[in-house]
C-alpha positions in Angstrom: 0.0 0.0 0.0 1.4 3.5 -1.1 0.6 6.8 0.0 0.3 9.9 -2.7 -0.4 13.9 -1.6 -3.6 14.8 -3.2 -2.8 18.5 -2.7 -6.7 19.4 -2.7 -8.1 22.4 -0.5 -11.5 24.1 -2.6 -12.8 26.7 -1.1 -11.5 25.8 2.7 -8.1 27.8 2.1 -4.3 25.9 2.2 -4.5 22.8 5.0 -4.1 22.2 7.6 -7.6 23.3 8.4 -8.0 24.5 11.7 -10.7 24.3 13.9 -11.6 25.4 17.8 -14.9 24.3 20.0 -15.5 21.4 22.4 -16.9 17.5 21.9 -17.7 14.4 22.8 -16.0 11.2 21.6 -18.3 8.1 22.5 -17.0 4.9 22.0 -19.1 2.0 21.5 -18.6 -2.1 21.0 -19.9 -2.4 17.5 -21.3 -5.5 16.1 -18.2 -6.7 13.0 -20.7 -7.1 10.9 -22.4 -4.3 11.8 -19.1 -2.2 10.6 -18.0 -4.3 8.1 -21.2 -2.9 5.9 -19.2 0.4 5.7 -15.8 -0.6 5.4 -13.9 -1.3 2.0 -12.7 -5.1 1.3 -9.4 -4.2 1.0 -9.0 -3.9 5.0 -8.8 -6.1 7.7 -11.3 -5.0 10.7 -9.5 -4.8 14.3 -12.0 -7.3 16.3 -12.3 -9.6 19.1 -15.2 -11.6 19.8 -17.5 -10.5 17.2 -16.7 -6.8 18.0 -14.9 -3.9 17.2 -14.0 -0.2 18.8 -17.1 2.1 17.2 -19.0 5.1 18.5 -19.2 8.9 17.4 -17.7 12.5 17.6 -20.1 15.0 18.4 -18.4 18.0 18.1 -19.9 22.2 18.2 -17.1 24.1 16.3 -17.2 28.1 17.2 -14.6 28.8 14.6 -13.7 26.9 11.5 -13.1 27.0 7.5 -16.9 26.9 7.3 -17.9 29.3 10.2 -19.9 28.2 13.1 -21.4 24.3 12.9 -22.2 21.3 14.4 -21.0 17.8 13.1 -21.4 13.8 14.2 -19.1 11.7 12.8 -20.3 7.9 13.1 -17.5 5.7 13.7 -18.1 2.2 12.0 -15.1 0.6 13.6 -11.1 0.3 13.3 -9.5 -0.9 10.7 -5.9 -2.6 10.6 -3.0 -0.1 8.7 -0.1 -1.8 9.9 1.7 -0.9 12.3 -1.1 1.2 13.7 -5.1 1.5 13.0 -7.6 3.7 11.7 -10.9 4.7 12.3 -13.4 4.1 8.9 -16.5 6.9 9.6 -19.7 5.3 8.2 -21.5 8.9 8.2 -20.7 12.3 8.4 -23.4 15.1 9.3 -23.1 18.9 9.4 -25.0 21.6 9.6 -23.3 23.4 6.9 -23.5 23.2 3.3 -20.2 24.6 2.9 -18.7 22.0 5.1 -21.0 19.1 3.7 -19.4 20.3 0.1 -15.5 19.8 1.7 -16.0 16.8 3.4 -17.1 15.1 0.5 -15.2 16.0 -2.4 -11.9 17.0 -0.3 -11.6 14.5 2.2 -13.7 11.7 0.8 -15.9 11.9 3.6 -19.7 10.8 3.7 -21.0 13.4 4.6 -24.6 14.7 4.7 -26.5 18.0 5.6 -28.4 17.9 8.5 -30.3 19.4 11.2 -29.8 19.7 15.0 -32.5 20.7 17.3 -31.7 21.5 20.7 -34.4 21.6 23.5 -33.7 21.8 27.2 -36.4 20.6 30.1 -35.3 22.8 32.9 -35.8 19.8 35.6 -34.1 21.4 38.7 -32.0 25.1 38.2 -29.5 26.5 40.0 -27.1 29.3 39.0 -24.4 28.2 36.5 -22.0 31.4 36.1 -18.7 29.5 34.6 -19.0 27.9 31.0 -19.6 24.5 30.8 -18.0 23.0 27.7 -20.1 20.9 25.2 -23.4 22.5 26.8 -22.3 26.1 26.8 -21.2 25.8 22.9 -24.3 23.8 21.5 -25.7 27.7 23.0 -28.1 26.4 25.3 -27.3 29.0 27.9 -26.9 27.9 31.8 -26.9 24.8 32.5 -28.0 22.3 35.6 -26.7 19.0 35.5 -30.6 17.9 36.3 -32.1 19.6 33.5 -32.9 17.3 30.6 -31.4 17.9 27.5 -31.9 16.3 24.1 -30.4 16.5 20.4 -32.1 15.5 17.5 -30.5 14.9 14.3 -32.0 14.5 11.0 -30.6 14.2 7.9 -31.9 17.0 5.0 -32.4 15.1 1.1 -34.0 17.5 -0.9 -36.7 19.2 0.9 -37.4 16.2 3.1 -35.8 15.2 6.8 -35.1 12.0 8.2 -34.7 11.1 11.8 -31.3 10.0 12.4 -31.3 10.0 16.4 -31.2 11.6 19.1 -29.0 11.8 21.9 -29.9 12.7 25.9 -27.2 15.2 26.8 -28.4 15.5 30.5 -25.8 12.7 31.7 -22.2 15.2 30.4 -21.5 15.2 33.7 -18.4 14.3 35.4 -17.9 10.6 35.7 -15.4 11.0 38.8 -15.6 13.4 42.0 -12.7 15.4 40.8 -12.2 18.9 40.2 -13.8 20.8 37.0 -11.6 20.6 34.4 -8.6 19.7 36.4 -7.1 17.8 33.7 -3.9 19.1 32.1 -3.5 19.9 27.9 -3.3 16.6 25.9 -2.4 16.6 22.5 -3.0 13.5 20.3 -3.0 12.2 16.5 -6.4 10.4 15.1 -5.7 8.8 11.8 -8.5 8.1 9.7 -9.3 6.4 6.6 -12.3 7.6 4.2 -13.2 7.8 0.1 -14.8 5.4 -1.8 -17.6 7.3 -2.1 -20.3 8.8 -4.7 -18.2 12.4 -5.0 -14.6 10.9 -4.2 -14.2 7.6 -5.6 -10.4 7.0 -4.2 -9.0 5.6 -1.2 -7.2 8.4 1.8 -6.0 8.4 4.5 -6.3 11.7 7.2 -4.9 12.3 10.2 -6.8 15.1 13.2 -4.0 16.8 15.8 -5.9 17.7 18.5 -5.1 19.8 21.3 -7.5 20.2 23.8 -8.6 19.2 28.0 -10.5 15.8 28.6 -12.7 14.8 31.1 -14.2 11.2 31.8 -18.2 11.6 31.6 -21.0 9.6 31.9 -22.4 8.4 28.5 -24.9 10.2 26.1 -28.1 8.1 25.8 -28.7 8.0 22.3 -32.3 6.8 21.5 -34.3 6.2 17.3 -37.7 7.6 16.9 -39.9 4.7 15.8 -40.9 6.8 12.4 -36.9 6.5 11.8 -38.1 2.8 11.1 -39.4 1.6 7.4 -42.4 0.3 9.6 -43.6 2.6 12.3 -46.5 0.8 13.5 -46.4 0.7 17.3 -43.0 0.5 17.2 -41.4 2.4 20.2 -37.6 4.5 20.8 -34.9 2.3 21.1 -32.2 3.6 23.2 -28.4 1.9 23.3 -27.3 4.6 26.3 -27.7 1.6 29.4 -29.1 -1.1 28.2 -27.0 -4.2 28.6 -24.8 -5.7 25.6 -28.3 -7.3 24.2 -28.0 -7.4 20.0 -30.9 -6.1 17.9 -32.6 -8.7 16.5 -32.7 -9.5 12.7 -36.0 -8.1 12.0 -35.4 -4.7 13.6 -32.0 -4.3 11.9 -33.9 -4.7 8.6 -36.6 -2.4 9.4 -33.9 0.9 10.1 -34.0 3.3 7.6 -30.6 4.9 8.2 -27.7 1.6 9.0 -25.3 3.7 10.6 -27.6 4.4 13.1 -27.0 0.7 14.4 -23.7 1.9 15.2 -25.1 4.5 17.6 -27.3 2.3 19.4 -24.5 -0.4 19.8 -23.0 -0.6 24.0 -21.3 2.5 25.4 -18.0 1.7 27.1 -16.6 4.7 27.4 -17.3 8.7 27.1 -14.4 12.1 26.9 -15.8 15.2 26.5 -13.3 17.6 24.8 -12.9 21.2 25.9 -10.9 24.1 24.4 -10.5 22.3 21.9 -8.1 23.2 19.2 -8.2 20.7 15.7 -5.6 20.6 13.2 -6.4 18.7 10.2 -4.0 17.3 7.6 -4.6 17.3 3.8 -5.5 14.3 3.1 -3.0 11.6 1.3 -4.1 9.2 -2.1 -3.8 5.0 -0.7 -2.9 3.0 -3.8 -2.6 -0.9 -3.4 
């Protein structure tokens, strides 16, 4: 396998492309042939026991090529690049056409524009005067770790929207009795692979410096509306965010509309939320075999 520059930037300036705002990386145990739906032949998928490393990237960027947007990045798994491994993304949403546009025909990303509607439940309020990462820059204003907050993504095609998920925000709250954001600047490398898609037909290879401070959280809930099913009737949400390690049965896996959605309601193991974050990412490289 040989690696090529593919020297492409469009209308998102000279890379590296920079972005700042805070996350949360979710990682889930994924079903192999759950991921293996998304992932190219050519690579081997890191598993053990029938699963691989999965989950998503929900991230709020306040400053970027593209201006102010929200993304989630669905991680199908990890695939084997010898000596290390990369993560394959089976979906890509934004809330920017602008950034839909790059991701697809400049990193080879399948992305998708989409919608993100924020709603808070004020449960039990108390004053909140410092800024509370993830919360503060999805601008729902103060926040109580009580109140219930939700995320719904759908996916825009055409002048139609599809229910992708939604995910229960109200448990981004430390995991550990420790101080608020006590944790010191870590800086770390995520390679990625992506391409083979409808807009870029090759095979790359990315990588995302990030700079930024982590905390261990409890995990988003993340839940399907049943009219995200082919056949709504008195079907009900499913939620993944605590249920135990329980695989979705045949005939619901053929009844969801969107597949990478399986991803999100595979088992939580482990949740970081990401603040001041500060992304770096590389051009990405041509893979020939």
């Amino acid at each position: 396998m040989e690696l090529s520059d593919t020297r492409r930037s469009r209308g998102y300036g000279k890379p590296p492309w920079k972005f700042t705002g805070s996350a949360l990386y979710q990682l889930h145990l994924v079903k192999a042939e759950t991921a293996r739906a998304f992932i190219p032949k050519e690579f081997r998928l890191v598993e053990a026991f029938g699963y691989t490393l999965g989950g998503f990237f929900l991230a709020s960027y306040d400053d970027s090529p593209a201006g102010v947007f929200d993304e989630l990045v669905v991680i199908a798994g990890i695939v084997w690049n010898p000596p290390t491994s990369c993560a394959w993304a089976a979906k890509v949403l934004v809330n920017s056409y602008e950034a839909c546009d790059h991701g697809r025909k400049d990193v080879g990303l399948p992305s998708q524009v989409a919608r993100f509607s924020k709603r808070i439940t004020p449960v039990s309020r108390r004053p909140e005067n410092q800024r509370n990462g993830l919360l503060n820059v999805l601008s729902v204003g103060a926040y109580s770790p009580k109140d219930q907050m939700d995320l719904q993504v759908s996916e825009i095609n055409d002048h139609s929207a599809l229910d992708v998920c939604r995910i229960n925000l109200t448990t981004i709250v430390p995991a550990l009795k420790v101080d608020k954001w006590s944790s010191p600047v870590i800086r770390m490398s995520l390679p990625s692979f992506s391409g083979r898609t409808e807009y870029n037909p090759n095979l790359l290879k990315y990588s995302c410096q990030i700079e930024c401070r982590v905390r261990l959280v409890r995990p988003a809930k993340v839940s399907m509306l049943s009219h995200a099913l082919r056949d709504d009737n008195d079907q009900t949400s499913r939620s993944r965010g605590s249920d135990p390690l329980d695989l979705m049965s045949e005939e619901f896996m053929a009844n969801v509309q969107d597949p990478s959605v399986l991803v999100m309601l595979s088992k939580p193991i482990l949740a970081l939320e990401f603040r001041s974050l500060k992304m770096h990412v590389e051009a990405p490289i041509l893979v020939t075999w």
